[in-house]
Each structure stands twice: as C-alpha cells, then as structure tokens.
C-alpha positions as CSV (number, residue, x, y, z in Angstrom):
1,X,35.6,-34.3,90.0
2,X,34.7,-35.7,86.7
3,X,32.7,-32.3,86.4
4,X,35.5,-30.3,86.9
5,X,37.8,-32.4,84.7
6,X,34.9,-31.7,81.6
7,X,34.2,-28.3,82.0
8,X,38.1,-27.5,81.9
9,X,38.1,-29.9,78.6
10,X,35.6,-28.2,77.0
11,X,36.9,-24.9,78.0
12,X,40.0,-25.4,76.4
13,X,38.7,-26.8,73.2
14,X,36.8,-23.9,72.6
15,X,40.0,-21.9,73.4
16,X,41.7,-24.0,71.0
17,X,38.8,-23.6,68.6
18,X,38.8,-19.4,68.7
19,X,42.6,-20.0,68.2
20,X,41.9,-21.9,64.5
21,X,39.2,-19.6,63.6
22,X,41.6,-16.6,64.0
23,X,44.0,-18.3,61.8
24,X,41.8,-19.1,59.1
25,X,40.1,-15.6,59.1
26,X,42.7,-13.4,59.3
27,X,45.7,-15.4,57.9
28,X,44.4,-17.6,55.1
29,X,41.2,-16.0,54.0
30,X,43.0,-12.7,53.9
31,X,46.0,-13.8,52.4
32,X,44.1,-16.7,49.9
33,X,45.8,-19.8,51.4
34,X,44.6,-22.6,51.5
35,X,44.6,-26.1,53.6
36,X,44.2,-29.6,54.1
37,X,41.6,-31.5,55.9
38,X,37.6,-30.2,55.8
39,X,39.1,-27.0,57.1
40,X,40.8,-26.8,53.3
41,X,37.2,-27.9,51.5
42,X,35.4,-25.1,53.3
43,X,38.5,-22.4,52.1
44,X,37.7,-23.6,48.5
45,X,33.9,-23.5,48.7
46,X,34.7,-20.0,50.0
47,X,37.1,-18.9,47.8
48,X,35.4,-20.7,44.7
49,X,31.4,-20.0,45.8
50,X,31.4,-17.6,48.3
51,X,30.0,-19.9,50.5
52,X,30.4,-19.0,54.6
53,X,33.0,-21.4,55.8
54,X,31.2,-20.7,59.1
55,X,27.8,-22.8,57.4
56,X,30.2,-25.5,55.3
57,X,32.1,-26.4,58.2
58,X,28.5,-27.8,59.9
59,X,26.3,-28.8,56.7
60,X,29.8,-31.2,55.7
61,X,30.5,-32.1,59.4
62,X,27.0,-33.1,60.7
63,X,26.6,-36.4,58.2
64,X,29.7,-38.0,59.6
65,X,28.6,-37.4,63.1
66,X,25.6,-39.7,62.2
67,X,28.1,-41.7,60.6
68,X,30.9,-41.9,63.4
69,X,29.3,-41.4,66.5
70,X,29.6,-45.4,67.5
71,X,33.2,-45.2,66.9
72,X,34.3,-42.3,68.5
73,X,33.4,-43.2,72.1
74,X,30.9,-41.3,74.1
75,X,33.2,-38.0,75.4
76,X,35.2,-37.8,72.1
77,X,31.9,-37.7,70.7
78,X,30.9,-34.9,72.5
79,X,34.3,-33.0,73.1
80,X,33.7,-33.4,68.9
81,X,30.6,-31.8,68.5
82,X,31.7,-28.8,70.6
83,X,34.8,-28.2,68.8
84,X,33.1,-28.1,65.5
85,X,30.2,-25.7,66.4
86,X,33.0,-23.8,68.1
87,X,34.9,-23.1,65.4
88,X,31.7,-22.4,63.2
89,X,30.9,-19.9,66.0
90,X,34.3,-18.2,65.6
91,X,34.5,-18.4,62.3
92,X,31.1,-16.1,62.1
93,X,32.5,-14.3,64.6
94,X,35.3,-13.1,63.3
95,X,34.3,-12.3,60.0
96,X,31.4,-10.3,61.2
97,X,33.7,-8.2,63.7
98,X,36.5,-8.0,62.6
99,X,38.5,-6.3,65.5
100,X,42.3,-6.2,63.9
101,X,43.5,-5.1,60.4
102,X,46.9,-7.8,60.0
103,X,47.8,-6.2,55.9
104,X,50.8,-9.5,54.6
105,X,49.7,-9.3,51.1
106,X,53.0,-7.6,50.9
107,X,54.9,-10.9,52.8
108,X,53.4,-14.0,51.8
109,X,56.6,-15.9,54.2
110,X,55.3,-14.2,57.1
111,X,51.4,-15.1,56.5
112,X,52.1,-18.6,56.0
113,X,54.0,-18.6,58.9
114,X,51.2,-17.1,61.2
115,X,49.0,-19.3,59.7
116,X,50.7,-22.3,60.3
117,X,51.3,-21.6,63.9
118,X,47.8,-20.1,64.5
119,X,46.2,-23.3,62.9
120,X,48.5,-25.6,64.5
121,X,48.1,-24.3,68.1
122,X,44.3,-24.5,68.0
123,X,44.1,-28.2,66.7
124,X,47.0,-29.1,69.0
125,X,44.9,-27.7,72.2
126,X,41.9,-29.2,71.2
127,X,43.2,-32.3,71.0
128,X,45.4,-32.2,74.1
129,X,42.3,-31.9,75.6
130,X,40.0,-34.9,74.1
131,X,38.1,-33.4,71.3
132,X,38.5,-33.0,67.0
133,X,37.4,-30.6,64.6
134,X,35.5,-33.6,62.8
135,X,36.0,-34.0,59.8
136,X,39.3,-36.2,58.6
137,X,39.2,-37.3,62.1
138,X,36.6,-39.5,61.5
139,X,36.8,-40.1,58.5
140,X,40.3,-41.7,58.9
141,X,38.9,-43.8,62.3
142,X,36.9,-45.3,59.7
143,X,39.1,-46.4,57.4
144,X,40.9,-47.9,60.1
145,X,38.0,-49.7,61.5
146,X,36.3,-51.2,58.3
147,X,39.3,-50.9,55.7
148,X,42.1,-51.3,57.9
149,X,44.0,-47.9,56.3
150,X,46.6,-46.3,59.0
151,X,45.3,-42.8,60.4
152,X,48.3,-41.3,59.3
153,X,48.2,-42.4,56.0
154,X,44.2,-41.5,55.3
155,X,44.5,-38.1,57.0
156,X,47.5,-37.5,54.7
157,X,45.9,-38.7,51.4
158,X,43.1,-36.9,52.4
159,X,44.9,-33.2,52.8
160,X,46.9,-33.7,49.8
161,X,43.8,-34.2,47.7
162,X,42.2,-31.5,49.2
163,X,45.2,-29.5,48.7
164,X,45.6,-30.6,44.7
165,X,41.9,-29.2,44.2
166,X,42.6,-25.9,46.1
167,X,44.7,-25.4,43.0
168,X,41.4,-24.7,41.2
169,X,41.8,-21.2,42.5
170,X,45.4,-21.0,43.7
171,X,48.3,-20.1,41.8
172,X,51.8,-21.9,42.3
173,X,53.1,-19.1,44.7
174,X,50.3,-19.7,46.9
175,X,50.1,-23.2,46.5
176,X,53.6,-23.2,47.8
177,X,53.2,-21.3,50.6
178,X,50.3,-23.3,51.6
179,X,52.2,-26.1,51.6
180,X,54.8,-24.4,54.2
181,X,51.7,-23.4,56.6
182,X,50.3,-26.8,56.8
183,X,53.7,-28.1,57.1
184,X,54.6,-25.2,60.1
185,X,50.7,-26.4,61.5
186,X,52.0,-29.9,61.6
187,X,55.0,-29.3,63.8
188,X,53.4,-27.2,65.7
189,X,50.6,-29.8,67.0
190,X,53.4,-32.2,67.3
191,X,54.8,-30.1,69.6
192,X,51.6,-29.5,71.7
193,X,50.8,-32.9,71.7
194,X,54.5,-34.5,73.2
195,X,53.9,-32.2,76.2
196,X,55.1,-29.2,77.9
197,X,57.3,-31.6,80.5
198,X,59.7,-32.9,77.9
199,X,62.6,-34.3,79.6
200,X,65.8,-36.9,79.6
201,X,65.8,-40.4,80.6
202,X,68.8,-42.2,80.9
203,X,69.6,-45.7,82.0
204,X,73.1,-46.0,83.9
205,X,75.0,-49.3,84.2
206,X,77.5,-49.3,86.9
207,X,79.0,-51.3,89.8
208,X,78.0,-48.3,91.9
209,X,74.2,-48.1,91.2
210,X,72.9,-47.9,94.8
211,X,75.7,-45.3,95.9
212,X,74.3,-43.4,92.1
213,X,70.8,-43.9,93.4
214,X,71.3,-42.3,96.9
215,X,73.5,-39.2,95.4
216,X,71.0,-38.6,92.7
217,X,68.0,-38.4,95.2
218,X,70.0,-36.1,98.0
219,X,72.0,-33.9,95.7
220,X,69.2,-33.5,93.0
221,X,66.1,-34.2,94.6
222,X,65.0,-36.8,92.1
223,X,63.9,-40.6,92.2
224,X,65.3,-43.6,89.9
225,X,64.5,-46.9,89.7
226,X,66.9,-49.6,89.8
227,X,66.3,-52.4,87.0
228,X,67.7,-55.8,87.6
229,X,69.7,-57.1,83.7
230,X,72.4,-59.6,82.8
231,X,75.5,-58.6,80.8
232,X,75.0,-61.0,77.3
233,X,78.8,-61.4,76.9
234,X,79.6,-62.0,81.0
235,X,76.4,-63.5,81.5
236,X,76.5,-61.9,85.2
237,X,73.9,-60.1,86.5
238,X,73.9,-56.3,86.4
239,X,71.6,-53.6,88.3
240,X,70.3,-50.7,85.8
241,X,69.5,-47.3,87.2
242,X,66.6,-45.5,85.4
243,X,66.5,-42.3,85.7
244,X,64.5,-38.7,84.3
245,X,65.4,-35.6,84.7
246,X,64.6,-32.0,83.5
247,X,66.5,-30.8,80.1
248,X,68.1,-28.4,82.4
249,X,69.5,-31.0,85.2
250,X,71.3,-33.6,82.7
251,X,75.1,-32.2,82.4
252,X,74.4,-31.8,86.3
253,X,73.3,-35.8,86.7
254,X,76.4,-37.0,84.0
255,X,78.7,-35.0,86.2
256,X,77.6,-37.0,89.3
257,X,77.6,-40.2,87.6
258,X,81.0,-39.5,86.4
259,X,81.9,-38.7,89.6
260,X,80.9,-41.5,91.3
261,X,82.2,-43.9,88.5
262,X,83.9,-42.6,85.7
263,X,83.6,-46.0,84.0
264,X,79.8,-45.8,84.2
265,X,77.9,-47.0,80.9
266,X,75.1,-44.3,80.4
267,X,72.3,-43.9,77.6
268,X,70.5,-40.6,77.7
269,X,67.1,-40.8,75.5
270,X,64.3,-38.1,74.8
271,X,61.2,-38.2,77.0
272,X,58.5,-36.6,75.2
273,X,55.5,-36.1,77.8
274,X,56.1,-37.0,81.4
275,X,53.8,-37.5,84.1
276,X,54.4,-37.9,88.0
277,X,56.2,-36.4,90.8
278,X,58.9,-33.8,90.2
279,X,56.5,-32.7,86.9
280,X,53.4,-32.8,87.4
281,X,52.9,-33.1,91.1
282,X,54.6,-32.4,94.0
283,X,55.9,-34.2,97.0
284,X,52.5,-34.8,98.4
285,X,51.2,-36.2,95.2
286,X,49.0,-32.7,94.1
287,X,49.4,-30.8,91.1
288,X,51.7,-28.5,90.8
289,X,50.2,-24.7,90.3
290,X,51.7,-24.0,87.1
C-alpha cells in the first residue's frame, strides 16, 4: 500500500513539476517576467547571463539539499529531490522542443495572468502531494529551526528581494506585472492547497437537536454530531449539533432547521479541506471514484 501511495505522490509531483516548467518557458521567459523564490534567481541569471535555468535550478539547489536534508524528514526529502530535477528536466525540455507558439508580447495582462495560474497550479500540486521545488522551502525551514523566523515571513522577504534585483533587467511595466503573476500564483496554490471538498460547517443550538439530528440524516443523508455546552447567561446545559455539508446543500439544511425550530441559533463557518464519509469516501468507508 505504501507503494502505491508513493508512486501516485511522485507521479503527481512531476505532473505538477511539467505544469511550472510550462509556465516559466512559455509565459515568463517569453514574455520577460520575472519571479520570486530560486525560480526568480534562475530567470535573472537567464535573462542577465544567459545561463540555462534548466542547469541553475540544480547547481543552486543541490548545496541546500546537503544542507537541509536532516530537517526535511526522510519522504519530503525525497518527494524534494524529484521535484527539483523534474522541473530541470522540463525546463530543458521545453526549451529544446518547443511544441506551441503562445505570441502576448502584444498583452502583457493576459501573460501575467497565465503565468500566475500556470506557476501556481504546479507548486500547489506538488505540494498537495508531499514534495517542494527546494529552494526557499528550505531555506525558510531553517530559519525557523535555528533563527526562529516564521515560514511565511522568510519565504516573503526572500521573493521580494529576489524580486527588487530582477529589476536589474526589468523595467517598471514588467516589474509590475510580475508583481500581479506572483500574486495570481499565490492564490492559486492557496486554493489547491484548502482542497477540492470545501464545504459549510455549522453548529445549531436548539431545544430540538435530536429531532434536527434525525431529519438531517433521513432527509439529507448526512451525519452530525451532537456537542454537549452550557448557556453562560442561564447556566443550563445545552446540546450543540455539529454539522457539514456540501456548498450546495446549506439553504437546503437552514430550511430544515427553520423548520423544525424557527427559533434555532445557527453559525455557518467555512470548511476549507474535508475528509471522511459523504467526501471522500463512501458508505462503506472506500474512496470515492472521483
């Protein structure tokens, strides 16, 4: 099993890898754009140097996996490795056979935009699925170790100092637009990372919780969980039904509830990722074929 669950991770990271190699090639080689992260030091070695970004992205990745390897854990490690030579792979790839012509010189808005998503789609795969591109990544799981730096805040300072030296060779237009890639990139892995089963939660105070309960499972098909409180004004105890439901199904479970008891107290929050029967498995506890 734990073969099975590997070989689909490192499937997927190169997937995700070819997806960032495409980006870089055709969108922000083509188009001169530049980015954050290692990604942005080999554009500016290329750019400045005509150095392969295919060759930089090993030769400045290779010392920090001498460096990093302790920290990263054993399957990170690896899952790391193979999405850095992937991408050098691609990147060679790509430029050496080139299969599409994709001319935005004319519409920079467009290019940055495909860029962003393109860039952002890769690294979000890839680390859906375990690995990094090197790079940042480690460098920033250093900081945190020995300097006690948040990941967020290294990886940040890190981009936007990359991103202040690719103005060696930028101008302000492209600098600009740059800036709204890596910015359409970083929503985009956001999005890849909170999951494809997004969803409502809501917790539902009522006198009527177990008749909610029973409704919700026959008429909807879905579970909840009944939460024992205590009101902090009446100090009696209360009985909290926790519920989740598909985007689609909430108007249909406030409707019940409101139903059932109109006076009903209900709090509806966003579930980014969720994992379990009803989303992702089925009645019998297998995943569902999606």
């Amino acid at each position: 099993m734990a073969y099975k669950v590997r070989f689909k991770n490192v499937l997927f990271i190169l997937l995700g890898s070819a997806i960032l190699s495409f980006g870089l090639v055709y969108f922000n080689m083509e188009n001169n754009l530049a980015d954050g992260g290692f990604t942005g030091i080999t554009l500016i070695l290329y750019f400045m140097f005509l150095i392969n970004p295919a060759i930089s992205n090993l030769l400045l990745n290779i010392p920090l996996f001498f460096i990093g390897w302790k920290i990263l854990g054993k399957s990170t490690f690896i899952y790391t490795i193979i999405g850095t030579i992937g991408v050098s792979i691609f990147l060679e790839i790509f430029q050496r056979y080139p299969f599409i012509s994709i001319p935005l010189h004319d519409d920079m808005t467009l290019a940055a935009l495909f860029a962003g998503v393109f860039i952002g789609v890769g690294l979000g795969i890839v680390f859906r699925y375990g690995g990094t591109t090197g790079g940042v990544d480690i460098i920033a799981k250093l900081g945190f170790k020995y300097l006690g730096w948040s990941m967020g805040k290294t990886m940040f300072m890190f981009d936007a100092l990359v991103i202040a030296t690719s103005l060696i060779y930028l101008n302000y237009r492209e600098a600009m637009y740059t800036l709204l890639a890596v910015f359409i990139a970083a929503k985009v892995i956001d999005f890849i990372q909170q999951g494809a089963y997004s969803a409502k939660a809501s917790h539902i105070i009522s006198d009527k919780v177990p008749e909610i309960a029973d409704t919700i499972m026959k008429e909807m098909d879905r579970g909840a969980t009944i939460l024992k409180g205590k009101g902090s004004f009446s100090g009696t105890d209360k009985e909290v039904l926790y519920c989740v439901v598909g985007r689609n199904e909430l108007i249909r479970l406030k409707t019940l509830v409101e139903r059932i008891d109109p006076h009903a107290f209900v709090t509806v929050n966003d579930v980014q990722d969720v994992i379990g029967e009803g989303f992702t498995l089925d009645e019998n506890k297998k995943p569902l074929q999606l």
